[in-house]
N, C-alpha and C positions, 0 to 999 in steps of 0.2 A: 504494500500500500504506500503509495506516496506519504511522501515526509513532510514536502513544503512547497509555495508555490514563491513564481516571483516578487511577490509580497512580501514574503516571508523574511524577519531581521537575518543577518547575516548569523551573530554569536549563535541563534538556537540550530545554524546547518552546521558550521563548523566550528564552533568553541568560540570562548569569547576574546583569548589572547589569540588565535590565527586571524580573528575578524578586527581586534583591535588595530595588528600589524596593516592589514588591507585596509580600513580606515585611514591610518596615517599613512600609508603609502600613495593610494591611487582615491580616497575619499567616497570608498563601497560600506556602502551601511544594509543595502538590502541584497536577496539575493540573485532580482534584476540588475541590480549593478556590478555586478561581479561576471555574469553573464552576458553583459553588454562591453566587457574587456573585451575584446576579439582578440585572438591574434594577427600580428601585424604579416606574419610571414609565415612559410612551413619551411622546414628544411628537409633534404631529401636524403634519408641514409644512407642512399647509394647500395652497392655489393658486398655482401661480407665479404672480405679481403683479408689471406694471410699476412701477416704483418711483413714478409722478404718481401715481397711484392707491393707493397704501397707505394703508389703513384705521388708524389710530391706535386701538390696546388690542387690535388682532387679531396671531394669531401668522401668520408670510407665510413663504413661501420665495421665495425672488427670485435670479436669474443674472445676474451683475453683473461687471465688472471692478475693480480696485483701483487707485484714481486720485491718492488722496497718503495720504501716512502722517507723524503729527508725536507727537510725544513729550514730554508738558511735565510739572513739579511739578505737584503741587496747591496751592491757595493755603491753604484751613482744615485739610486734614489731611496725614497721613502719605502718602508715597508718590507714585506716577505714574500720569499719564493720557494711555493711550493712542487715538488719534483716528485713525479709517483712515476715508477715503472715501470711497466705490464709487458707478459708476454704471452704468444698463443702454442709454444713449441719450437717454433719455425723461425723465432727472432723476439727483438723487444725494442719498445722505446718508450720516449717519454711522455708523461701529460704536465703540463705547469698550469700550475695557477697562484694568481699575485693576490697577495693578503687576503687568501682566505685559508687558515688554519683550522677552522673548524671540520676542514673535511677530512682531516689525518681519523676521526672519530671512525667514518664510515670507509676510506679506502685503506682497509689495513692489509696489511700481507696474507694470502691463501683465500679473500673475497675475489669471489669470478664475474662477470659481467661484462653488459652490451657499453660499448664507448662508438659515439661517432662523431665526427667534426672532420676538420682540412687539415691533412696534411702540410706541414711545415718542414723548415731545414732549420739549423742552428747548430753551427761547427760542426758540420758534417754528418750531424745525427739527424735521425726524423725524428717529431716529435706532433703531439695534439695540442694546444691552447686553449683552454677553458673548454675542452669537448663536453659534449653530453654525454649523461651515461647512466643507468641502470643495474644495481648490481641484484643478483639473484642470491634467493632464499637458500635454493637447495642445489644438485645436478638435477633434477626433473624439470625442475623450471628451466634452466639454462639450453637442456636439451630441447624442450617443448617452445618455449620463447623465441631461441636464436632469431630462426628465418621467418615469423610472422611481423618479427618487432624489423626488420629490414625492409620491410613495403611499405609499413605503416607511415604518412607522414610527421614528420614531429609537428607540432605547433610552437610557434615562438613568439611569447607572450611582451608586449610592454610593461618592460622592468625597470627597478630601483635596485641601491643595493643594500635595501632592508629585505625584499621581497625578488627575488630571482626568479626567471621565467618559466624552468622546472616547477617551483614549488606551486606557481599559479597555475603549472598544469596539474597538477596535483588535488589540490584543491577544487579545479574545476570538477575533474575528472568525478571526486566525491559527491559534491555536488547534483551533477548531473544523474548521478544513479539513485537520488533521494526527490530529484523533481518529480513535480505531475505532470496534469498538462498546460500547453502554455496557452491564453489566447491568441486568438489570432487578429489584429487590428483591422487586417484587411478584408472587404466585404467580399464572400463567394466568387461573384462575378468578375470585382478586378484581381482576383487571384488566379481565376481560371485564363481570364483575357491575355494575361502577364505570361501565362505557363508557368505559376511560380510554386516550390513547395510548401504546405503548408509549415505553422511557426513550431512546430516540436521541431519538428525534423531538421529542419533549416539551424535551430539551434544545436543539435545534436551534431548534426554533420561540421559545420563550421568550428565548432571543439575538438570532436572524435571523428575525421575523419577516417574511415575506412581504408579510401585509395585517393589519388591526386584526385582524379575526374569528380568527386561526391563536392571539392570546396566550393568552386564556382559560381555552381547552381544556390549554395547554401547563401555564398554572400549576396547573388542577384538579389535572393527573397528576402535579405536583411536592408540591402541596400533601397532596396523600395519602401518595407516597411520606413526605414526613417524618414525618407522624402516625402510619405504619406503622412504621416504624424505631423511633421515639419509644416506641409503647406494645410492641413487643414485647420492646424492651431492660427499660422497665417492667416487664413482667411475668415477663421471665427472671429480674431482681433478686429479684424475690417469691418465684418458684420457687427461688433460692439460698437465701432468707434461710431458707426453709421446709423444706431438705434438710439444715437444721444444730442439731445437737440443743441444748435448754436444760436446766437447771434448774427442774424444776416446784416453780412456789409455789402450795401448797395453803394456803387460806383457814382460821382458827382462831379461838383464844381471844382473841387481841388484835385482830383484828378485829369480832370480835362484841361483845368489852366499851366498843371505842369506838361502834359501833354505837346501842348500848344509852345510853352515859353523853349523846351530841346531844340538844342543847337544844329541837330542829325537826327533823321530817322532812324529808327530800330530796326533792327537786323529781322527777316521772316522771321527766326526763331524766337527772337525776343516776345514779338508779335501774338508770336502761336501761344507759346509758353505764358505771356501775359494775359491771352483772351482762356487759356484751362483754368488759371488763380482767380481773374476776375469771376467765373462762374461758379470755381467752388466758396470762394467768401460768399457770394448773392445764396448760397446752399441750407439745405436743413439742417444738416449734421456740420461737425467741425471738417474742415480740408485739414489735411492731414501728406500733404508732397515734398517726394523731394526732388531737385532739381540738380543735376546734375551737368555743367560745360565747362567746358577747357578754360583755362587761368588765361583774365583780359574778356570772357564772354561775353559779358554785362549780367553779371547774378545779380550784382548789388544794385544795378538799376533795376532787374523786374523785383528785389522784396521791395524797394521803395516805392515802386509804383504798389504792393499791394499794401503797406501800412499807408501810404494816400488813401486808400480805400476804405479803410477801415478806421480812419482818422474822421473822413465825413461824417460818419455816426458817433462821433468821441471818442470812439475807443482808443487804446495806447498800443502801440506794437513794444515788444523788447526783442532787440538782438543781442544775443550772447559769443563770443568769439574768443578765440583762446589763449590771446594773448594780447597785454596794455596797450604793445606795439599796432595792435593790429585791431584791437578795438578803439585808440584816438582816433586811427588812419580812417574807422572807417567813418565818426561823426565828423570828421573835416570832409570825406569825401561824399556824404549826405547832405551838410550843410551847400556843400557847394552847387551839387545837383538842385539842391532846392530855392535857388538861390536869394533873393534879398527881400523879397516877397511874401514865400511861402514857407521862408527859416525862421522867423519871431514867429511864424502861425504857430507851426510844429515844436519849436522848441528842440533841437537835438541834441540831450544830455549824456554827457558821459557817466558814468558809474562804476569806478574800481577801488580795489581794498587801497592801494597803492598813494589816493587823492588825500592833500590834506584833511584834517578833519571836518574843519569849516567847510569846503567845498563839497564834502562827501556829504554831508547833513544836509545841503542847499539841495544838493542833487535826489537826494533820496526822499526832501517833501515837494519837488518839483514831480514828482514820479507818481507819490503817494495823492497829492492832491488832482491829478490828472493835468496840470498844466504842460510837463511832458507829455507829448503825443509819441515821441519817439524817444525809447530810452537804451543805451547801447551801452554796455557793458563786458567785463570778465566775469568770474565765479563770486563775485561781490552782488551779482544779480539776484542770487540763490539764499543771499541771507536772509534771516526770518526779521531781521531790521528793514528789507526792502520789501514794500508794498506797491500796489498800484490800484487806479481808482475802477479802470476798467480792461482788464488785460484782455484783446481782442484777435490777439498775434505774436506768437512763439516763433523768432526767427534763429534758427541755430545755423552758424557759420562754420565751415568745416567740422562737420560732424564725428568724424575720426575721431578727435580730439576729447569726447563728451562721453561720458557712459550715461545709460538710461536712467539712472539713477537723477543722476543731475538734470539731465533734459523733464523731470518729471518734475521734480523740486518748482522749475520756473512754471511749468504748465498748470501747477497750483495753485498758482497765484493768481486765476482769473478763473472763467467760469467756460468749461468748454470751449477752450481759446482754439481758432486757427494754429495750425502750424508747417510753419514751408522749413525744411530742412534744404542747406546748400554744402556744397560739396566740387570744389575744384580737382577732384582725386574721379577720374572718372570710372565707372564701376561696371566691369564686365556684365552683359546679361545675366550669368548663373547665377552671379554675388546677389544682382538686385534680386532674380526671384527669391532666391533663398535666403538674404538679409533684410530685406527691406520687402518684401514679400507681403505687407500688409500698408504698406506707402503707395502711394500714385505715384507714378515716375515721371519727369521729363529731363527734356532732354535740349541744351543749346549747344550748335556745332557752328553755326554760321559765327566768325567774328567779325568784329565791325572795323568800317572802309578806315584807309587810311594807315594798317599798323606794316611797319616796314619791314618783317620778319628777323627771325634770327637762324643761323649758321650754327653746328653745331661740330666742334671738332675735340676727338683724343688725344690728347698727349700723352704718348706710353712710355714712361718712364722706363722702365724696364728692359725697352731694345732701344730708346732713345734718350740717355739722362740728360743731353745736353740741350735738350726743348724744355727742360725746368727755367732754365736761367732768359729765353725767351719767353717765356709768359711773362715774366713783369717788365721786361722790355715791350711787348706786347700791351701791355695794360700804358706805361708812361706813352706811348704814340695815342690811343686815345686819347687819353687828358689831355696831350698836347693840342690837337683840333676840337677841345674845347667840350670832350665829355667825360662822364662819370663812371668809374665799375665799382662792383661787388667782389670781393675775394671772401668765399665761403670756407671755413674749416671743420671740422670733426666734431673738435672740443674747444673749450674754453682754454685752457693751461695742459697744454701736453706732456708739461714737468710733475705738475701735480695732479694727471689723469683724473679732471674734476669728470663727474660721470651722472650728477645727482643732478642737470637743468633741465628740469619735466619742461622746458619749453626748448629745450635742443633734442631733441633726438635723432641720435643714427645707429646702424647696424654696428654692431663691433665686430670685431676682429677676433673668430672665435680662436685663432690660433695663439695670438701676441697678445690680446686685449689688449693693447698701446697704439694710439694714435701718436703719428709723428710732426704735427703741426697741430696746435691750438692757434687762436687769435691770438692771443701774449705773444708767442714763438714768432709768428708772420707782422705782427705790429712790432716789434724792436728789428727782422728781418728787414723792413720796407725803412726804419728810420736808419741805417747805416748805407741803404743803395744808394748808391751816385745817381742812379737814372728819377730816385725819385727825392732828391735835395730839396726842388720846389713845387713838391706835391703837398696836398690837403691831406694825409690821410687819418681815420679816426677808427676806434675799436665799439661792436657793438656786440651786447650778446645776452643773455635771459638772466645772472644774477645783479645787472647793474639797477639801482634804483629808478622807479617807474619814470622820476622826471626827469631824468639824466637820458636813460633811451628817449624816451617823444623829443627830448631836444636836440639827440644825435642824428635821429630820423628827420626831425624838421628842418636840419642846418643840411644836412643831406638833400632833400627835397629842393631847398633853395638854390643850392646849387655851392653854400661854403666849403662843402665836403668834397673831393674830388675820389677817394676810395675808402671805401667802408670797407671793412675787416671785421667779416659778425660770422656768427652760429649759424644754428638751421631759424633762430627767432627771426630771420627775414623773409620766411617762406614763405607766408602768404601776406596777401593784400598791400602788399608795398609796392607802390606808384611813382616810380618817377622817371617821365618821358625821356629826360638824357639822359639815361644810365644806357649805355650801351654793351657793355662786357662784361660778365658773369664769368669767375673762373672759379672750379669747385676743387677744392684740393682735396686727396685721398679721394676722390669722389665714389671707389669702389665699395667704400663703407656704406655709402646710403641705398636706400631703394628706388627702386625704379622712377614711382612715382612721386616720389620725392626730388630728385634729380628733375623729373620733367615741371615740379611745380616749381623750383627754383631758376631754374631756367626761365622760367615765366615772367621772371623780373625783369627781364632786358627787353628789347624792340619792341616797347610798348607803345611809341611815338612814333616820329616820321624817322627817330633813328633807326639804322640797321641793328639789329644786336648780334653778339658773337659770343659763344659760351664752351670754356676748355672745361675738358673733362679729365683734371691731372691725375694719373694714376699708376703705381708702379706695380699692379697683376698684373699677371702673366698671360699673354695669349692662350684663348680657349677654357679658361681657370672659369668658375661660376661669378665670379665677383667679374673678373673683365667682362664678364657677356652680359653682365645689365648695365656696364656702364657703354659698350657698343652697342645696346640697342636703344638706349636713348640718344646716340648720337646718330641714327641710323634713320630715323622720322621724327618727325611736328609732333603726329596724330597719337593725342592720350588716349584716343581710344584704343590704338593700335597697342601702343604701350600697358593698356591696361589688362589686356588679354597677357600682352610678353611677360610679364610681372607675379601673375597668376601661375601664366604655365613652368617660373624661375622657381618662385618663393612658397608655391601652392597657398589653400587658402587659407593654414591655419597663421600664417602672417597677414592673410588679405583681411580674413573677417576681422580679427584683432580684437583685443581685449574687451574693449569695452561694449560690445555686442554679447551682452551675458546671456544665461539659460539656455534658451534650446537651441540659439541661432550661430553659436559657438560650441555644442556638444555633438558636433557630429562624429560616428565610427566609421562607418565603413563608406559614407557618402562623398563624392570627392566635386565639390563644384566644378573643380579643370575637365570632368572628364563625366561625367552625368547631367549634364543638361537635359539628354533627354529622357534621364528618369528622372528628375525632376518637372519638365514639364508636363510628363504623361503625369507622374502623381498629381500636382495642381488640378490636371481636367479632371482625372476621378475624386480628386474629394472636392470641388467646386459644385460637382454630378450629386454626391449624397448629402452635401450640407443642402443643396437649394430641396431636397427633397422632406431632409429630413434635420432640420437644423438646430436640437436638441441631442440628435442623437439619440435618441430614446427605442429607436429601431437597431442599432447599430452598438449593443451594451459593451461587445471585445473593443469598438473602438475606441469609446469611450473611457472605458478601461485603462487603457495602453496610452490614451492620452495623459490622465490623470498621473500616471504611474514616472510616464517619460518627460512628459509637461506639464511637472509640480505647480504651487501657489507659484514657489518661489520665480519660475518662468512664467505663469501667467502676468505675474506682476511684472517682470522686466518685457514682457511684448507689449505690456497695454501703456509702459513706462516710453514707447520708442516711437 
């Protein structure tokens, strides 16, 4: 009789100290969570193999006995080497493994057993490295085992090194032979449509497979289920968000008089994009979009056309944005769009932790009493000290940057407020169904007339060192015709590998974790060059105080500054038409779309811009092939698919995307689109049918189980 289902706590299947370990390992409390570990891989045991014969770089299984065992320091590093040495008759050799002495308990001399792993050499002996291995009870076993345990594929589990990938098969293995039966989420029909196994089997097989051929099939039927799960939670949130009434903001006179007072027409897309917001504000439920176009598209002219909208009836917009730098930048660049007219109407206040205290107080009853129509801030937004009289519009500006948490904080502050999510990071199709899966999407690709483009070239350090010392000969020929660059770095102090500026962020260097240039390093660098004696240059970067950046950025702007030497704090929303050259040092450290947003700072005007891409990887390396394919196209779209297919999407979706929209297993957005799309249509099919679920109780189920409170509350938070 069955023991327990996947409800069932963890400690009452397998003890409380094996459940405790798995808690703090991998955070399995039930024992659907334990279950939903897949294995990442199988490895193939290959031919049992007399040990004279073992192929060096092949994986073997071989049945061996255990003939000495010895335990020594290491002489260069930390720690212990352990040396067991087996043989089968025919020869012997070695097994090592580093700092784990607990297995001298279980490999002792005259225990027999299955060992399989790759083949090695080291001084001319063969030897295993951390092989798997098996050792048997008796000779019955050993003789009955041998050649059954040589087909079977191993599973190889994601491990720690509290919990190793054996012991979770171990535990699986228990496990599984005390289940019942599992539900199954998926309805008969999309089961049968799919050809997919039902949900025992699928689990059973993807743990215990039998033969290669049984995984595949297991992980399809798992791989659906999640995408099934996934999009129908998506699309119940949408069905929530759209049973909840809003505030309709009908379009008027101060929309149409800014309309009128644009200097240029709006790009078709702005257009389009502009007439989808205008009809969701005039709507019964909250608009709830994001908008997604290339750096320079005009985002920040369509939110400001829709707080116009929603300013007609009173109401207040707040945009939130993720840095001081870049929430000043954007009330100068609102004030100015609105200009001399419709700026005392509006009011366009700033709002950060950073503002005197005076200031900050003026700001925060300008807000509270509604005489802000427009209130634009950092995470100073979110304080329960900041109120407002009619919050009508949640604008969040690179959304990356935001977990749901916080995005929810502001949207509380009003009453079923609108909200346009913007986003310069453009977002593969897969990403949008499967992250944003319960958002209206659009989309600006048209950019507006006039911007003079930018050139995008490598500098490989690596087969060319002597193109270092031309880049900043490079950079002073700019200045000298009278315009401005950026010189981007890694870090702040590359001496003191500062690593803690949640407003710089880059990839590091899993090998070195040292960056070889901070701003310090290239700011005393540029004041000793001859080329640049009568240069402006100035350091910028995320721990300098809040007024000290907006004045480095203003004097910049103006045009006192002739080369900024900043962080990644310049990467979005910084404006200014003469900047013409972008050079990104180490630029191998960052990501794709990072790179391409940085870039975005130069040819914004009628100047040309030009953007080096310093970097001493290696041709063909992973790190050179994202800095070659952003110098390789414009197109963030293009880019944003390379990025995906580089870093997959457990870097794309990113942290702050909690609960169910970051727990995928076996679902891979680079490479299931179209089981994700096919899942969308079938549960689109049984919520419009049945949209309780009240026919459908496995699904239901399995939602509850995989999509907790704690996920419903981060999708209804997003």
């Amino acid at each position: 009789m069955a023991s327990f289902s996947l409800d069932s706590r963890l400690d009452g299947a397998v003890g409380g100290k094996t459940a405790s370990a798995l808690e703090r390992a991998f955070g399995m409390r039930t024992v659907g969570d334990l279950l939903t570990h897949y294995p990442r891989r199988y490895a193939r045991r290959g031919e049992l193999t007399p040990i004279a014969s073992l192929p060096v770089g092949e994986s073997v299984t071989i049945v061996a006995d255990v003939r000495r065992v010895n335990e020594r320091r290491m002489q260069n590093r930390k720690g212990s080497l352990l040396e067991v040495v087996i043989g089968d008759g025919n020869g012997e050799l070695s097994l090592t493994f580093f700092n784990q002495s607990w297995r001298m308990k279980e490999l002792r001399p005259g225990r027999r057993g299955i060992f399989a792993g790759k083949v090695g050499e080291y001084r001319g002996a063969i030897q295993l490295a951390h092989p798997d291995y098996e050792l048997f009870d008796d000779e019955l076993e050993a003789q009955v085992n041998a050649h059954s345990y040589a087909t079977v594929p191993i599973p190889i589990y994601p491990a720690t090194s509290t919990v190793a990938s054996w012991q979770v098969a171990k535990i699986v293995d228990l496990v599984l032979d005390g289940l019942g039966g599992v539900p199954d989420p998926l309805p008969d029909a999309v089961r049968s449509a799919e050809g997919l196994l039902d949900a025992r089997t699928a689990v059973e097989r993807v743990h215990r497979p039998e033969t290669v051929d049984q995984i595949e099939p297991a992980r399809e039927t798992l791989r659906m289920h999640e995408a099934f799960l996934l999009q129908t939670a998506l699309l119940q949130q949408r069905a929530f968000v759209r049973a909840l009434s809003a505030t309709r903001r009908v379009p008027g006179a101060l929309l149409e008089g800014f309309d009128e007072a644009l200097p240029f027409p709006r790009t078709p897309d702005q257009v389009a994009v502009g007439d989808q917001i205008e009809r969701d504000l005039e709507g019964d439920w909250p608009m709830n979009r994001l908008v997604q176009g290339e750096v320079g598209s005009g985002k920040t002219l369509v939110a400001l056309r829709a707080m116009l909208q929603v300013a007609e009836s009173g109401g207040q917009s707040a945009l939130i944005a993720p840095t001081e730098v870049l929430a000043a930048q954007h009330v100068r660049s609102i004030a100015r769009m609105l200009g001399p007219r419709l700026a005392p109407e509006m009011m366009p206040t700033l709002l950060t932790g950073q503002l005197p205290a005076a200031e900050r107080r003026k700001a925060a009853l300008r807000a509270a009493s509604g005489q802000a129509r427009i209130v634009v801030g950092t995470h100073a937004l979110l304080s329960e000290s900041t109120t407002f009289a009619d919050l009508g519009l949640v604008v969040v500006d690179e959304q990356h940057r935001f977990g749901v948490d916080q995005r929810e904080q502001l949207r509380a502050k009003g009453s079923s407020p609108h909200v346009l999510v913007l986003t310069a990071t453009p977002i593969p199709r897969t990403v949008a169904m499967t992250v944003f899966g319960d958002l209206d999407v659009s989309t600006i690709r048209t950019m507006p007339a006039g911007r003079a483009g930018i050139e995008t070239f490598v500098a490989p350090l690596a087969e060319k060192p002597a193109w270092f010392a031309r880049v900043w000969d490079r950079i002073a020929e700019e200045v000298r015709v009278g315009r401005q660059a950026f010189v981007v770095c890694p870090s702040i102090d590359a001496e003191a590998q500062s690593r803690d500026d949640t407003a710089d962020p880059v990839i590091e260097d899993a090998a070195t974790n040292r960056t070889r240039w901070g701003v310090v390093q290239v700011g005393e660098l540029l004041e000793r060059h001859p080329a640049f004696a009568d240069i402006r240059v100035e350091i910028l970067h995320g721990k300098m105080p809040s007024d000290h950046k907006d004045a480095v950025m203003q004097a910049f702007g103006r045009g006192d500054i002739d080369v900024l030497v900043a962080t990644t704090v310049i990467e979005v929303g910084v404006d200014v038409p003469n900047a013409s050259t972008m050079v990104i040092l180490e630029a191998d450290r960052f990501g794709v779309s990072q790179l391409h947003q940085l870039r975005g700072r130069v040819g914004r005007g009628g100047v040309p811009g030009l953007c080096l891409l310093v970097t001493e990887s290696t041709a063909g390396s992973p790190a050179r092939d994202r800095v070659d394919a952003v110098a390789a196209t414009l197109d963030g779209f293009a880019l944003a698919e390379v990025d995906l297919t580089l870093r997959g999407e457990g870097d794309v979706l990113g942290d702050a995307q909690s609960g169910a929209r970051s727990s995928l297993r076996l679902l891979r957005v680079v490479t299931d689109a179209d089981v994700i799309a096919r899942a969308r249509e079938a549960a689109a099919a049984v919520l419009a049918e049945d949209p309780a679920l009240t026919r459908h109780p496995e699904l239901a189920a399995a939602l509850s189980r995989r999509v907790g409170m704690q996920e419903r509350a981060a999708l209804a938070k997003s």
